[in-house]
N, C-alpha and C positions, 0 to 999 in steps of 0.2 A: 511566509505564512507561518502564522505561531500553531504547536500541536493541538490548540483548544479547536481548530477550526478544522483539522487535516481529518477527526471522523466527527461522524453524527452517532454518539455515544446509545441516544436512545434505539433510533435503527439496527446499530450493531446487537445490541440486547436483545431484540425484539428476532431480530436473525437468529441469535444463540438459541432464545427460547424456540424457536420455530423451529430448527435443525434439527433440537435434542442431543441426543447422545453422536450423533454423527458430525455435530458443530467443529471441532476440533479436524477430521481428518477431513472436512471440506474447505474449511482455513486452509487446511496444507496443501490442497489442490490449487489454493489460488495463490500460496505462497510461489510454486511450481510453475504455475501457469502464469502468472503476472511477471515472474523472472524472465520467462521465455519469449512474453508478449513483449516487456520492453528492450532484451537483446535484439529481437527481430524489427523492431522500429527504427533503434540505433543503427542499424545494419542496414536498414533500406534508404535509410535517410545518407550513408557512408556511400551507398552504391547510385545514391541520385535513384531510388526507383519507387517511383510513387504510388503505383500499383501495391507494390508491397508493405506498403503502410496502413492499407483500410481494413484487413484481418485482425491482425492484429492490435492496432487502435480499439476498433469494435470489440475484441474479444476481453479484453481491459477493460472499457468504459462499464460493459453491464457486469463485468466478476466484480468490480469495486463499488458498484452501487448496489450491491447484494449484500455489501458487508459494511455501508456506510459510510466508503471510501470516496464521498461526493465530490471533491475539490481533485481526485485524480481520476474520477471518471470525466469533470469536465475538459479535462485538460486530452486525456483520449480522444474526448467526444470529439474536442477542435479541431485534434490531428487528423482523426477520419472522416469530417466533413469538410476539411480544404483540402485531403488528400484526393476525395471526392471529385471535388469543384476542380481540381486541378487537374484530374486524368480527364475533363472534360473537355477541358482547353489546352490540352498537353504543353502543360507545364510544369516544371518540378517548385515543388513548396517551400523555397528558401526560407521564406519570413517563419515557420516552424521551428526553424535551430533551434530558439533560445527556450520553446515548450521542450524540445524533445531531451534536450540537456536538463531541464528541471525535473523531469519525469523521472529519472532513474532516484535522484534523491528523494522526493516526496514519495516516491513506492516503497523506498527503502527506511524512510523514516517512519511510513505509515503500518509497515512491519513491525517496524518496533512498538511501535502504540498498541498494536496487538498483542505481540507478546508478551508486551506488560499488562494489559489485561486479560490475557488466557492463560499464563503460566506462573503457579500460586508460588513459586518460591522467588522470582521476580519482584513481585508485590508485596511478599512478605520481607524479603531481605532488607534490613538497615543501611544506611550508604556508608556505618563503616564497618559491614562486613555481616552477618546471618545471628540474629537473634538477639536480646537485651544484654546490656552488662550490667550487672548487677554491683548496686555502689553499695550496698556496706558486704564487704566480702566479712569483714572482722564479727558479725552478728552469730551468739553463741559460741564462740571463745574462751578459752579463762586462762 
């Protein structure tokens, strides 16, 4: 998945403006919490324990579609609804591996797309290094 698709730019804005001044330390809760939701998925999925997959999943799916993070809330979504389906029928969710291995990267990338756009010296910096170079150094010389 390319990063044009990993958020909904206008959402996320529309989040920022709707937060206010609190936009930033509630980002961080979900930087916090999104870390912990998908260590705890990774780990339920390591222990075979399917029960232990639906909090977690759920608590991801709606933090990321709060901040425009669609394409990993659906991918939550799936794990908590055949996590579901699956404690109903007691069985564990093998066919999940290959979401729940994708998960940590897309979370991890979709951080980044954040912090490039909430942290101004990110967006300002040049890719070869912070600020302009200025090409005629020699101007006003003699």
């Amino acid at each position: 998945m390319d990063d044009v698709s990993l958020v909904d730019w206008t959402h996320f804005e529309r989040s920022r403006a709707e937060l206010g001044p609190g936009f930033i330390r509630i980002l961080g809760y979900y930087r916090e919490d999104g870390e912990k939701s998908v260590a705890q998925i990774e780990q339920a999925m390591r222990e075979h324990n399917t029960i232990a997959l639906v909090i977690p999943a759920h608590t991801l799916k709606g933090e990321s579609r709060q901040f425009g993070a669609e394409p990993l809330a659906e991918i939550a979504e799936k794990i908590e609804n055949v996590a579901r389906s699956c404690i109903e029928t007691h069985r564990f969710p093998d066919e999940l591996i290959p979401d729940v291995v994708a998960l940590r990267k897309m979370f991890q990338r979709t951080l980044e797309l954040f912090d490039q756009a909430t942290n101004p010296l990110l967006t300002r910096a040049a890719p070869g290094g912070f600020g302009r170079k200025v090409a005629n150094q020699d101007f006003g010389r003699i």
